[in-house]
N, C-alpha and C positions, 0 to 999 in steps of 0.2 A: 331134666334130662341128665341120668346119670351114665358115664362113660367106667370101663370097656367092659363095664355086665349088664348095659341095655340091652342091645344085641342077645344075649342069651334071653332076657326076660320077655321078649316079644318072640321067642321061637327062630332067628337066626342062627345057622352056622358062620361060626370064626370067618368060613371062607367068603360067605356073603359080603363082607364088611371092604369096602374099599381101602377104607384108611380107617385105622383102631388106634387110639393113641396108646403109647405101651406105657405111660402113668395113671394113677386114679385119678380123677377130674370131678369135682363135687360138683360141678356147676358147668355148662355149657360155655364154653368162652366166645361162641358166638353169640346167643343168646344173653349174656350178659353185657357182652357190647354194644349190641343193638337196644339194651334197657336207657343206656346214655342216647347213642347217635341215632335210634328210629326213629327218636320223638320225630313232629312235623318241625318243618324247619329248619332242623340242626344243622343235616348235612351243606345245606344251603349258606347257612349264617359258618359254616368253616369254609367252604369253599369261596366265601366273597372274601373276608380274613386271611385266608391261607394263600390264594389263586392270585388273587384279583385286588389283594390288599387295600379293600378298601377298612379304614382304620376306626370312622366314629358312626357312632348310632344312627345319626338320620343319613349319613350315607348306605348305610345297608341296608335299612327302612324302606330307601327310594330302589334301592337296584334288586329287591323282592316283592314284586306287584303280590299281593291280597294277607302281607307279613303287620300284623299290627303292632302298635309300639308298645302294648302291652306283651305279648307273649314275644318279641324284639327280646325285650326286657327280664322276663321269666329265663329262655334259653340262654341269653348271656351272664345270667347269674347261677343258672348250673351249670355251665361251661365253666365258669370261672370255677365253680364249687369242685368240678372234676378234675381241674388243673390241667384241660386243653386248651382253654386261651386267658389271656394276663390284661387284668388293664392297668392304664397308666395316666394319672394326671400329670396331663402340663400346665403351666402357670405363665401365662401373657397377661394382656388385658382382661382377660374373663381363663376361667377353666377350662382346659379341654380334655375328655377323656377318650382315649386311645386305645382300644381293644389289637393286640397282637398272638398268637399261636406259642405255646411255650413248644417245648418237646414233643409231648405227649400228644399235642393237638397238630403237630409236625407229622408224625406217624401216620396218623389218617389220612394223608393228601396220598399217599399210595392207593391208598382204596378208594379216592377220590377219581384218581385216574384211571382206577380198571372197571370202575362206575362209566366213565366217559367212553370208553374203548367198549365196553359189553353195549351201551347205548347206540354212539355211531356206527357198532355193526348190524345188531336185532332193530333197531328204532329209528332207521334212517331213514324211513317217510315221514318221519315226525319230525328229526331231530334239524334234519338237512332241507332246504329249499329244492334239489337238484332229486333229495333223496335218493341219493347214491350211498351206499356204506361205504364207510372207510375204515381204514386204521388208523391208531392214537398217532403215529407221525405223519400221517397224512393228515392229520384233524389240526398239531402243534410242529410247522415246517418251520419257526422260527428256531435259530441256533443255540439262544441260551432257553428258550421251552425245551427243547430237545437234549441240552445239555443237563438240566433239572430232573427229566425224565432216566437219564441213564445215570444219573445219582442217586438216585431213587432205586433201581434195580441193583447198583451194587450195594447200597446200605440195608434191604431188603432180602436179597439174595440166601437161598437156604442154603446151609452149609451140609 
């Protein structure tokens, strides 16, 4: 997908286009996001890391039913390779290694959450017992969830 002479090469007019980026774009910057974060699993293994900070490998093993420790193992080594999450050995009695979110794997917990908000409203016979939809502070009414959340919008925020 090339940007902002697709639109003419498929027979649109300029004014059809919602949003035209006013730089060339060689590459789709969605589409190349999603080449990292579609894979199966990904978003899943950021969101226990990122969310839910669970830290080592057979915890997140256990907290993604049908996740095998093979492909556990694949995604966190191109996580690693893309520089959205860091491991860490510790040194006790035995080794412990410790997978944490750098920056870069920081970023994606916004899209994380508007994943969650676009779910409890369209998917809220699924998502909900009550299946009622909600909104994202009606989902996260805790004060530091909620305080994360509006940190999140101002570091996010278009200018």
């Amino acid at each position: 997908m090339r940007y902002p002479n697709e639109y003419e090469e498929k027979g649109y007019e300029k004014e059809d286009c919602i949003i035209r980026p006013q730089v060339k774009i060689v590459n789709c910057p969605i589409k190349t996001s999603l080449g990292v974060l579609g894979k199966k699993w990904t978003m899943l293994i950021i969101r226990d890391i990122g969310f839910l900070k669970i830290k080592r490998f057979n915890r997140i093993l256990e907290s993604i039913p049908g996740l095998t420790p093979r492909v556990l193992s694949m995604r966190l080594k191109e996580l690693e390779k893309e520089g959205i999450i860091r491991c860490k050995e510790v040194r006790k009695d035995q080794v412990m290694i410790l997978w944490s979110l750098t920056e870069k794997g920081e970023d994606i917990l916004p899209i994380l959450l508007m994943l969650t908000a676009f779910g409890s409203k369209w998917y809220s016979d699924i998502v909900f017992e009550d299946k009622k939809p909600r909104r994202l502070d009606e989902v996260f009414s805790q004060p530091e969830t909620r305080q994360r959340i509006l940190e999140y919008n101002k570091r996010y925020r278009f200018k």
